[in-house]
C-alpha positions as a Markdown table, in Angstrom:
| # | Residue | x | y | z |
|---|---|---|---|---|
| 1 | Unk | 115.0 | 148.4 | 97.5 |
| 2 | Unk | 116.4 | 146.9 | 100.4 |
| 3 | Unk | 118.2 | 143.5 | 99.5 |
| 4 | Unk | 116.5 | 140.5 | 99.1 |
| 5 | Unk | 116.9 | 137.7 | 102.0 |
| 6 | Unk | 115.4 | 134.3 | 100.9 |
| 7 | Unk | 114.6 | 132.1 | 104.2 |
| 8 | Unk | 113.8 | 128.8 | 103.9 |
| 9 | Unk | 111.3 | 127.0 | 106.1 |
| 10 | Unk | 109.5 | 130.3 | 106.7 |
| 11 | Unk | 106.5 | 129.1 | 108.8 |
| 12 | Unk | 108.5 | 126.9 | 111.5 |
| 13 | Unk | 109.9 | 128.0 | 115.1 |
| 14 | Unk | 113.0 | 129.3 | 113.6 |
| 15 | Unk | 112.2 | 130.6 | 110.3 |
| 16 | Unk | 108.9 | 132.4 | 111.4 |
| 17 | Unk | 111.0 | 134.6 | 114.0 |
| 18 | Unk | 113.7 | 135.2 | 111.1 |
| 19 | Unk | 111.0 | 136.6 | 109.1 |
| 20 | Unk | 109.5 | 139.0 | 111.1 |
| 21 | Unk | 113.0 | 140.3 | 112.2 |
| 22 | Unk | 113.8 | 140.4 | 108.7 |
| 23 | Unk | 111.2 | 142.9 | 107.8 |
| 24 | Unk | 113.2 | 145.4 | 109.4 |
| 25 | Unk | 116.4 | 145.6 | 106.8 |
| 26 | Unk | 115.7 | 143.5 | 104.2 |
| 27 | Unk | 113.5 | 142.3 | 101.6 |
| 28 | Unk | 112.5 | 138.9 | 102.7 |
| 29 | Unk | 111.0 | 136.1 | 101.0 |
| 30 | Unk | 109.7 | 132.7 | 102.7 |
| 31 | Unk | 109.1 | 129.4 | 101.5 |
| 32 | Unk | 107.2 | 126.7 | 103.0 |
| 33 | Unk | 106.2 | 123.0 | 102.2 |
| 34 | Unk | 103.7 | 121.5 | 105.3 |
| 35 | Unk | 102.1 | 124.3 | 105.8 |
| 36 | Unk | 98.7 | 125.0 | 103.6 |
| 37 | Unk | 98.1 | 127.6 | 101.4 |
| 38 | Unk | 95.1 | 129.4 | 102.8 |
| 39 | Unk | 97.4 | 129.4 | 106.0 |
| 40 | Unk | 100.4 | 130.7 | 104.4 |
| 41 | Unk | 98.8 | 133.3 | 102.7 |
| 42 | Unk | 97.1 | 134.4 | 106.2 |
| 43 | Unk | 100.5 | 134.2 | 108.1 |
| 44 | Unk | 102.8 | 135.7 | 105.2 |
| 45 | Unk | 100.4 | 138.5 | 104.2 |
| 46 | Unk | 101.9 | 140.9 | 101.6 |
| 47 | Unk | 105.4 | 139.5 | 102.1 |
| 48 | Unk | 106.7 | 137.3 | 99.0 |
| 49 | Unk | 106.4 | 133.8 | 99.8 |
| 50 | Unk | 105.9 | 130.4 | 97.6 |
| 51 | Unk | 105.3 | 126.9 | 98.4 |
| 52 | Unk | 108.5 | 124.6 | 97.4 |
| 53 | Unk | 109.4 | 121.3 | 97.8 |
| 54 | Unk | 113.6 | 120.8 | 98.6 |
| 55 | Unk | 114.1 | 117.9 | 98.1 |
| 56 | Unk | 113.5 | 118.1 | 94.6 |
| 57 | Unk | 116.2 | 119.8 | 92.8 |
| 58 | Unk | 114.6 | 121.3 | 89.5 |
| 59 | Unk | 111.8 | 123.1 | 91.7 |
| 60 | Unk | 115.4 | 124.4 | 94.1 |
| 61 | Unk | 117.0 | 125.2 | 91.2 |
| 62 | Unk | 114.5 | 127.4 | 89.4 |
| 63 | Unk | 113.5 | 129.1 | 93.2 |
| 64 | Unk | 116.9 | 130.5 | 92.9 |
| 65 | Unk | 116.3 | 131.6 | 89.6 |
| 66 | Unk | 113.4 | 133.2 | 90.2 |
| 67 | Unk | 114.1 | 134.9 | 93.7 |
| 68 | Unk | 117.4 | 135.9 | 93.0 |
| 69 | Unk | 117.9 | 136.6 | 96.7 |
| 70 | Unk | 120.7 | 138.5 | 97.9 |
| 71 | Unk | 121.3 | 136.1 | 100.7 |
| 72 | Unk | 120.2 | 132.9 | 101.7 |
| 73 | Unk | 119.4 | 131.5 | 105.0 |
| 74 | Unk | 118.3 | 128.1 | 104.8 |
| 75 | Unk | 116.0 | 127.1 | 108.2 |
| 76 | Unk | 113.9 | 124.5 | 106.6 |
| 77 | Unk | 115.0 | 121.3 | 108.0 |
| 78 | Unk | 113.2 | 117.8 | 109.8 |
| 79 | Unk | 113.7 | 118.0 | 113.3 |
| 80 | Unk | 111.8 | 115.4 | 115.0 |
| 81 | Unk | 115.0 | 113.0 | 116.2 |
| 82 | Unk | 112.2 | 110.3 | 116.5 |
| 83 | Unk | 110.9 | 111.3 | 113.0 |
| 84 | Unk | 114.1 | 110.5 | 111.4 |
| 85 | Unk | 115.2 | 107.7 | 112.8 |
| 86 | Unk | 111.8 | 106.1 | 111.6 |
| 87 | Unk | 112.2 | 107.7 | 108.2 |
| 88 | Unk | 115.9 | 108.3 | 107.2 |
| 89 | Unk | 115.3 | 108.1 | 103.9 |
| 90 | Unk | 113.2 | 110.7 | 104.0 |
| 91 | Unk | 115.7 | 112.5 | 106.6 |
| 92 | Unk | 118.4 | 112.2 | 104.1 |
| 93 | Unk | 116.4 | 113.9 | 101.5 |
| 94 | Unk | 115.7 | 117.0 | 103.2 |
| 95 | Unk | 118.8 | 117.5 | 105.8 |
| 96 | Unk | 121.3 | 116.5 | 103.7 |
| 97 | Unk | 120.4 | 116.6 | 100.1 |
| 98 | Unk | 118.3 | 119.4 | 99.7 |
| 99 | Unk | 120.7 | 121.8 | 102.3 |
| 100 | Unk | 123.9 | 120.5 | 100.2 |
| 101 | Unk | 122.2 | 120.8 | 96.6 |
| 102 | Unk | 121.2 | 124.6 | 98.0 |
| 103 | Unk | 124.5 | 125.9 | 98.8 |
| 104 | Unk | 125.9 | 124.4 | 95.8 |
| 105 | Unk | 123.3 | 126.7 | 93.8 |
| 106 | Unk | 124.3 | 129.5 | 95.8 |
| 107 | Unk | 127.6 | 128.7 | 95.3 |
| 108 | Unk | 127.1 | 129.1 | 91.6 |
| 109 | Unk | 126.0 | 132.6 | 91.9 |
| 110 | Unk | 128.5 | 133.7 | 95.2 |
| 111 | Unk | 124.6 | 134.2 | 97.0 |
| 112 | Unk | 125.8 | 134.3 | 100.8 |
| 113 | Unk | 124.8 | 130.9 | 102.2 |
| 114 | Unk | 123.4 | 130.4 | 106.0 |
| 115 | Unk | 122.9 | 126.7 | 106.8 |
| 116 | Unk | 121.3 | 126.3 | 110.0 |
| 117 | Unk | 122.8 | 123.3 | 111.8 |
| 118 | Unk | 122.1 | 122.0 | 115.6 |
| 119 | Unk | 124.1 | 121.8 | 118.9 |
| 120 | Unk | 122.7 | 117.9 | 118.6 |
| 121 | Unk | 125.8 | 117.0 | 116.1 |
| 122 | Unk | 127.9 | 116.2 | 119.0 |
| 123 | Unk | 127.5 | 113.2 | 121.6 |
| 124 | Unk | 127.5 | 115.0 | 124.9 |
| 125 | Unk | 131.3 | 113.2 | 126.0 |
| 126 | Unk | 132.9 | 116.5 | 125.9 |
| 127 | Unk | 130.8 | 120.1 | 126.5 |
| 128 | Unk | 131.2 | 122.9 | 125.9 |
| 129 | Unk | 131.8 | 122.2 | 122.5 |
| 130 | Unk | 133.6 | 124.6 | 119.9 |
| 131 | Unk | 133.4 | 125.1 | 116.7 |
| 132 | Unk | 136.5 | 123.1 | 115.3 |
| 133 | Unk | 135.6 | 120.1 | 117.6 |
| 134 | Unk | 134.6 | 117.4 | 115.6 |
| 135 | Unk | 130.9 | 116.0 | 115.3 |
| 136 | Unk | 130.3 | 113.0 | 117.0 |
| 137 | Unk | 126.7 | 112.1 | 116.1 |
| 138 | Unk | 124.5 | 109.7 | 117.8 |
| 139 | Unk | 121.2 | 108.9 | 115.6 |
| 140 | Unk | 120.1 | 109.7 | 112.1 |
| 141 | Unk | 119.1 | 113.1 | 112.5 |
| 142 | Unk | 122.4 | 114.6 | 113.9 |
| 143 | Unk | 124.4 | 112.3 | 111.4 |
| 144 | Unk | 122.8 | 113.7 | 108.3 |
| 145 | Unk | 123.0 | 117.4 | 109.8 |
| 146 | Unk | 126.9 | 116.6 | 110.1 |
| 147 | Unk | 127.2 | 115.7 | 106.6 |
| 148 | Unk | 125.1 | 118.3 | 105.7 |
| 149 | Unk | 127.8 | 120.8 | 107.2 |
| 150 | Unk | 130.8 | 118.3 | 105.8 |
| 151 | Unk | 128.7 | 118.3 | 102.2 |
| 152 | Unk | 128.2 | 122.5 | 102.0 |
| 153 | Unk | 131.5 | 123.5 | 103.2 |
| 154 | Unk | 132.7 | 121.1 | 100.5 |
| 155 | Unk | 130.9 | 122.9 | 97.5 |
| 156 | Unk | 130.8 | 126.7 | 99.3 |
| 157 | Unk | 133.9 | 127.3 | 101.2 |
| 158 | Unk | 132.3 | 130.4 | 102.3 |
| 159 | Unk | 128.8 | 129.3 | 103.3 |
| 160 | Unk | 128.0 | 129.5 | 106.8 |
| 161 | Unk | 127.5 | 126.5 | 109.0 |
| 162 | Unk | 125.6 | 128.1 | 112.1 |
| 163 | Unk | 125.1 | 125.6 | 114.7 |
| 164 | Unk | 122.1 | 126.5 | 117.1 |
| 165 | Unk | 121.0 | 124.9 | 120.3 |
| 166 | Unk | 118.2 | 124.2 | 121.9 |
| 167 | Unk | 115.6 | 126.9 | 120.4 |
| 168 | Unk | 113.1 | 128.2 | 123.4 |
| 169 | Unk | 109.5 | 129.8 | 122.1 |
| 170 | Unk | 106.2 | 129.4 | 120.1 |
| 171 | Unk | 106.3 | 129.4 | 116.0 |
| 172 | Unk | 104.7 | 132.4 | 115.5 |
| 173 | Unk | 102.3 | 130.6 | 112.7 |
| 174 | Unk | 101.0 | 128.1 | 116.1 |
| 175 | Unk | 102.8 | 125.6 | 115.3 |
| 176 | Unk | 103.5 | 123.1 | 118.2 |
| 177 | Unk | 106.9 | 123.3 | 119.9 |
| 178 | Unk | 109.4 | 122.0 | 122.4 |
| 179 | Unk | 108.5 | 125.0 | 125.2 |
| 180 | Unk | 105.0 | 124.9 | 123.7 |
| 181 | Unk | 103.9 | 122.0 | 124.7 |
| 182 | Unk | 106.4 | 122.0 | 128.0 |
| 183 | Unk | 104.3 | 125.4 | 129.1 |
| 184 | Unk | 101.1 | 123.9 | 128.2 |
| 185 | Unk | 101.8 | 120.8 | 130.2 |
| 186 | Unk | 102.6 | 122.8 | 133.4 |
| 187 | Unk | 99.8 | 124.7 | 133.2 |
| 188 | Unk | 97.6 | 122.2 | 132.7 |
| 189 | Unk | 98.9 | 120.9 | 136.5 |
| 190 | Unk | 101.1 | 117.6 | 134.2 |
| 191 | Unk | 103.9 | 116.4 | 135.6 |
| 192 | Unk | 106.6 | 116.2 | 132.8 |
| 193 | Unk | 109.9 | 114.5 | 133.0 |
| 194 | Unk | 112.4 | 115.8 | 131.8 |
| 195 | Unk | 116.2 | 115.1 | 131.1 |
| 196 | Unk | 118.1 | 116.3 | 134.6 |
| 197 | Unk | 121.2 | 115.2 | 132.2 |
| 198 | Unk | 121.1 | 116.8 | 129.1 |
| 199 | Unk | 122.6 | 120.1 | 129.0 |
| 200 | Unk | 121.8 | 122.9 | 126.7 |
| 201 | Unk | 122.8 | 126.6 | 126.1 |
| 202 | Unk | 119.6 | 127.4 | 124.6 |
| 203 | Unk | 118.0 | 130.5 | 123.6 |
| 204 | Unk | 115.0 | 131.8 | 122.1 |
| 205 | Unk | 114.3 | 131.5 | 118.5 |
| 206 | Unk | 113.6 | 135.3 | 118.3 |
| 207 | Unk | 117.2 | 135.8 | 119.9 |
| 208 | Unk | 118.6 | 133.4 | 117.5 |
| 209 | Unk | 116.7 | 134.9 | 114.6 |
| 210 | Unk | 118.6 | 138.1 | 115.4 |
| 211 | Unk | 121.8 | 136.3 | 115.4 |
| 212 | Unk | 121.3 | 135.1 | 112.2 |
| 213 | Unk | 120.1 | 138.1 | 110.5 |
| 214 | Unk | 123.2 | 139.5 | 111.9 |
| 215 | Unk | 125.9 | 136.7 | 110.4 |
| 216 | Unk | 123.6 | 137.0 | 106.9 |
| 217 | Unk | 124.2 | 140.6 | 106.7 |
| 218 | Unk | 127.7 | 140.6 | 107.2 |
| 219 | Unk | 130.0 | 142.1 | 104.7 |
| 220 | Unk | 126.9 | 143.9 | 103.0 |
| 221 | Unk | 127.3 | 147.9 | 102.4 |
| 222 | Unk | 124.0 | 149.2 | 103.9 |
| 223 | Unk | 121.6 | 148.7 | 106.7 |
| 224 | Unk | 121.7 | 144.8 | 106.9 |
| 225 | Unk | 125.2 | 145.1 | 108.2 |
| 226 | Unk | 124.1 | 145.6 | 111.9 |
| 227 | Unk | 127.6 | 145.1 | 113.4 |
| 228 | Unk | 129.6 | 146.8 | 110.1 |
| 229 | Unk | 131.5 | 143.4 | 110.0 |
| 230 | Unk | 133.1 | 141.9 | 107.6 |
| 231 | Unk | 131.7 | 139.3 | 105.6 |
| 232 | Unk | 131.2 | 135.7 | 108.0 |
| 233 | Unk | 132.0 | 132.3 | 106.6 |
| 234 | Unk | 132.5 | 128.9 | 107.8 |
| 235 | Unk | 131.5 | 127.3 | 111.8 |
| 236 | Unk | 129.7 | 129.6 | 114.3 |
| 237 | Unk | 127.9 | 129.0 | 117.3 |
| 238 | Unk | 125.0 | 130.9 | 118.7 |
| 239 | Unk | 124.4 | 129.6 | 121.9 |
| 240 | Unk | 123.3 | 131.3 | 125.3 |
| 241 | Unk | 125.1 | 132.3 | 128.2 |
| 242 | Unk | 123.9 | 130.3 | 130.4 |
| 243 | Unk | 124.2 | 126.4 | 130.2 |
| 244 | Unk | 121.4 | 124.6 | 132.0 |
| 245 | Unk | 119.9 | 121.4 | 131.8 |
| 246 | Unk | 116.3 | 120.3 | 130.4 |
| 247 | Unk | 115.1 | 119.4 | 134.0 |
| 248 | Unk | 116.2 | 123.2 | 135.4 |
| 249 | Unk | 114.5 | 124.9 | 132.0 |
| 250 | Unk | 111.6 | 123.2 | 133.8 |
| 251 | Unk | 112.1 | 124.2 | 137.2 |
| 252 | Unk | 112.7 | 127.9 | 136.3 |
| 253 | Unk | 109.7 | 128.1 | 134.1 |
| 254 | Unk | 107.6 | 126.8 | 136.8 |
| 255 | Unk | 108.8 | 129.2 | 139.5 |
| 256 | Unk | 108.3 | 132.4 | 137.0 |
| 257 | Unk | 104.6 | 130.9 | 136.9 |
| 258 | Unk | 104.3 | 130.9 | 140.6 |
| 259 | Unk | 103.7 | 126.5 | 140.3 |
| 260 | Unk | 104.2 | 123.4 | 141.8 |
| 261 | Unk | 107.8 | 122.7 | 141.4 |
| 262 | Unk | 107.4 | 119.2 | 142.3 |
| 263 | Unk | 105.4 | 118.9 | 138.5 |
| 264 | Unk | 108.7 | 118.8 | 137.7 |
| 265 | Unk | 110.5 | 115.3 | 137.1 |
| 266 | Unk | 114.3 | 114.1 | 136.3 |
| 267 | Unk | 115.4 | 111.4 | 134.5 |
| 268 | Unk | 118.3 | 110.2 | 132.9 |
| 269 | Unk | 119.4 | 109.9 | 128.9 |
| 270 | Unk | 120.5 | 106.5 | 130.2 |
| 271 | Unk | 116.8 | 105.5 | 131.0 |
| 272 | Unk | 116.4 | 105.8 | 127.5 |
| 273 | Unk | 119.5 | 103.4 | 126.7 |
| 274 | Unk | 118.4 | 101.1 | 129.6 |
| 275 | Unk | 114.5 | 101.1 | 128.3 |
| 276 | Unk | 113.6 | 102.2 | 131.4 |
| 277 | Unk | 110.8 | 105.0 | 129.9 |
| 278 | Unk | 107.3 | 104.1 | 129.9 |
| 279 | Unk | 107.2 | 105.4 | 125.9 |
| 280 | Unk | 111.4 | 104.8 | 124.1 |
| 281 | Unk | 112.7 | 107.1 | 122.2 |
| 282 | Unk | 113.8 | 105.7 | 118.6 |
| 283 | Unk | 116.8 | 107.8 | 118.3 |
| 284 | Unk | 119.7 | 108.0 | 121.0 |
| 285 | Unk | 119.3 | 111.2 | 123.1 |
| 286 | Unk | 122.8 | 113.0 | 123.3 |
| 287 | Unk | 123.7 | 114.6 | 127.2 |
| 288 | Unk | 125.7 | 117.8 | 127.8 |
| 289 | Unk | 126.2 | 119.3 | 124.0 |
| 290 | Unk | 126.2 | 123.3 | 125.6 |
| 291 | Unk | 128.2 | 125.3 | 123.2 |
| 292 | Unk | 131.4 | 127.6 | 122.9 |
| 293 | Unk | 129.9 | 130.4 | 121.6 |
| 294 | Unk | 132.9 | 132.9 | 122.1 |
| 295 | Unk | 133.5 | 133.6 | 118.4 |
| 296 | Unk | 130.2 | 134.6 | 118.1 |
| 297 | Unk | 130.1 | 137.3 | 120.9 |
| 298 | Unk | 133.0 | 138.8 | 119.5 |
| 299 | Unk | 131.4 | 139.5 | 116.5 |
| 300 | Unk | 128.6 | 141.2 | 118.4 |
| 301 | Unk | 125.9 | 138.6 | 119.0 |
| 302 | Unk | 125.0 | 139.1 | 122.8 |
| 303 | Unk | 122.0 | 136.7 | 124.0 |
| 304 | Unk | 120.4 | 138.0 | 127.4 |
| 305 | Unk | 120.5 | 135.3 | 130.3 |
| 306 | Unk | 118.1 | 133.3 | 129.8 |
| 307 | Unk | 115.6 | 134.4 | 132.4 |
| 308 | Unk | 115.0 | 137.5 | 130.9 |
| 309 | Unk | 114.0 | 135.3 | 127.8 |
| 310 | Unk | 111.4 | 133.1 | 129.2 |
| 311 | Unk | 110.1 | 136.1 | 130.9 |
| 312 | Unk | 108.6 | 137.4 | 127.4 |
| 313 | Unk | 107.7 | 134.2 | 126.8 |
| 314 | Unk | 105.8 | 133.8 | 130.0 |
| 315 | Unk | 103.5 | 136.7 | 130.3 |
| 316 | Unk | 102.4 | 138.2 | 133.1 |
| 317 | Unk | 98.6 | 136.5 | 132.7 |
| 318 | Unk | 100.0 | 133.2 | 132.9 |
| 319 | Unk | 101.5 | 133.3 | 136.0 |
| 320 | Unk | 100.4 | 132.4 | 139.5 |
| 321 | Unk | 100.7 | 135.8 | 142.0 |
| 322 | Unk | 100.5 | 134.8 | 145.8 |
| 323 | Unk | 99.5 | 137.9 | 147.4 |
| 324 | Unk | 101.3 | 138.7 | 150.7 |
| 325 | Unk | 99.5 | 138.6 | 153.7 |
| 326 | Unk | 97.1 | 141.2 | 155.3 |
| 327 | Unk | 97.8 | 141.5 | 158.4 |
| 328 | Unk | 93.5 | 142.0 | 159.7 |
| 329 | Unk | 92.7 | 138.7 | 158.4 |
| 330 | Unk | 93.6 | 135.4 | 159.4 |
| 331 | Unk | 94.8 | 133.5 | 156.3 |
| 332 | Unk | 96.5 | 134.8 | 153.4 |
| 333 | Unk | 94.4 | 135.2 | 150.2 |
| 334 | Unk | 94.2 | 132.7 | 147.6 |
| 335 | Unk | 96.5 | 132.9 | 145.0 |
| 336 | Unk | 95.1 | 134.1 | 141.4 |
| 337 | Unk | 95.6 | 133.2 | 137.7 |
| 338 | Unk | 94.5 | 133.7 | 134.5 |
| 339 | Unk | 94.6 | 132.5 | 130.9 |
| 340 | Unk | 95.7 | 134.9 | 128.3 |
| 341 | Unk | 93.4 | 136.6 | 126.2 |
């Protein structure tokens, strides 16, 4: 039996594209906690799942017990900045608690330990950051994921603190998303403003899924060893290629759908300082956090440019096609869409 790879937060963006991918090499199990049964069981189908709640450390404890997972790559998380600033309590919990009391388990048992941590730990002063540059966080959310690195490094000097950025794509269970709601806006003829000053090096979550599964099977003697690498530990980014601001994600997804650039609208992260946005953010929007992600291509991870990625995303139905002029009629004929099916 192929080993057993435990991924937390199995129906979100992230975890949903780690679990399909996973299906490949390992043996994966999921775990979920918003999401309801009757749709779990739907979305997870004959693959081991279980409902868990991880902020409670009894229920964590006994998962462990009961899985006994090879591997461990912890996704769950809160990741609504506005959420947590509104509810740190509740942020505290789950980002920090529940990720620190997890790798201590693992720890116990020497379970390989993936803790997925964010790009958004740093303030923007001083891009493109690496992975021995310290956190600098600005709100709740990115405080509690840098003492969630701080607190599992402590307990599991050979976990893995893998710090994504800006994920692009659809949670495969439907769930709403960053680039879900950004397409849907655009195609819907919104204008959306976006942040002309917050850099990313994003990619998407099923290119960051594979990047994980990659760093989780490191060190392992059999199939889940894609590179044949030794085993990873400590910081690692996974970022893109290409660095590119939230405002230019939303030009170049407009002009692969053939519309309107002008739906398009930059503002500032300092409109959101200055209360100059019709709604205010809670929590303090960081600017250019792209990522050094050199260590990472050198052991093997290689994420396309990002066109390439929003072209799967974008399919072929959704997009606007202007057809060239024919030459016996007068005016060009109207451009065509469709919805897809």
């Amino acid at each position: 039996m192929p080993p057993k790879l435990l991924i937390t937060g199995a129906t979100g963006l992230l975890g949903s594209h780690i679990l399909r991918a996973a299906r490949q090499n390992w043996h994966p199990v999921g775990t979920y906690h918003r999401t309801t049964r009757r749709q779990a069981q739907y979305f997870f189908g004959n693959i081991d799942h279980g409902r868990i709640d991880l902020g409670d450390y009894s229920e964590t404890k006994a998962m462990i017990a009961d899985v006994q997972p090879s591997a461990v790559i912890h996704a769950a998380a809160i990741t609504d900045l506005d959420y947590c600033e509104k509810y740190p309590d509740e942020s505290l919990r789950i980002n920090l608690n529940a990720a620190t009391n997890l790798a201590a388990l693992c720890s116990d048992e020497d379970i390989p330990f993936l803790f997925t941590s964010a790009d958004l730990v740093f303030d923007g002063s001083n891009a493109p950051y690496a992975e021995d540059d310290p956190p600098t966080p600005i709100n709740v959310f990115a405080e509690h994921r840098a003492l969630a690195e701080e607190g599992i490094l402590a307990v599991y000097a050979d976990a893995v603190v893998a710090r994504l950025p800006l994920l692009i794509g659809y949670s495969l269970l439907g769930r709403e998303s960053f680039y879900r709601q950004l397409v849907a806006a655009l195609r819907a003829g919104q204008e959306v403003t976006l942040f002309g000053d917050a850099v990313r090096s994003p990619v998407s979550a099923a290119v960051a899924a594979q990047g994980l599964l990659q760093i989780a099977g490191s060190g392992f003697e059999d199939d889940v060893n894609i590179a044949e690498t030794d085993r990873v530990v400590g910081r690692l980014h996974l970022g893109g290629r290409d660095q590119i601001s939230l405002f230019e994600l939303g030009l170049l997804t407009l002009r692969i759908l053939g519309l309107n650039e002008q739906l398009a609208v930059p503002i500032s992260v300092l409109d959101s300082y200055a209360g100059l946005l019709q709604t205010p953010f809670l929590a303090a929007r960081s600017a250019n956090v792209a990522l050094d992600s050199t260590r990472a291509y050198e052991l093997g991870f290689d994420p396309p440019p990002l066109r390439p990625q929003l072209e799967t995303l974008l399919p072929p139905a959704w997009r606007l096609q202007v057809a060239e002029p024919d030459p016996d009629e007068s005016d060009p004929e109207t451009p065509e869409g469709g919805d897809p099916n």
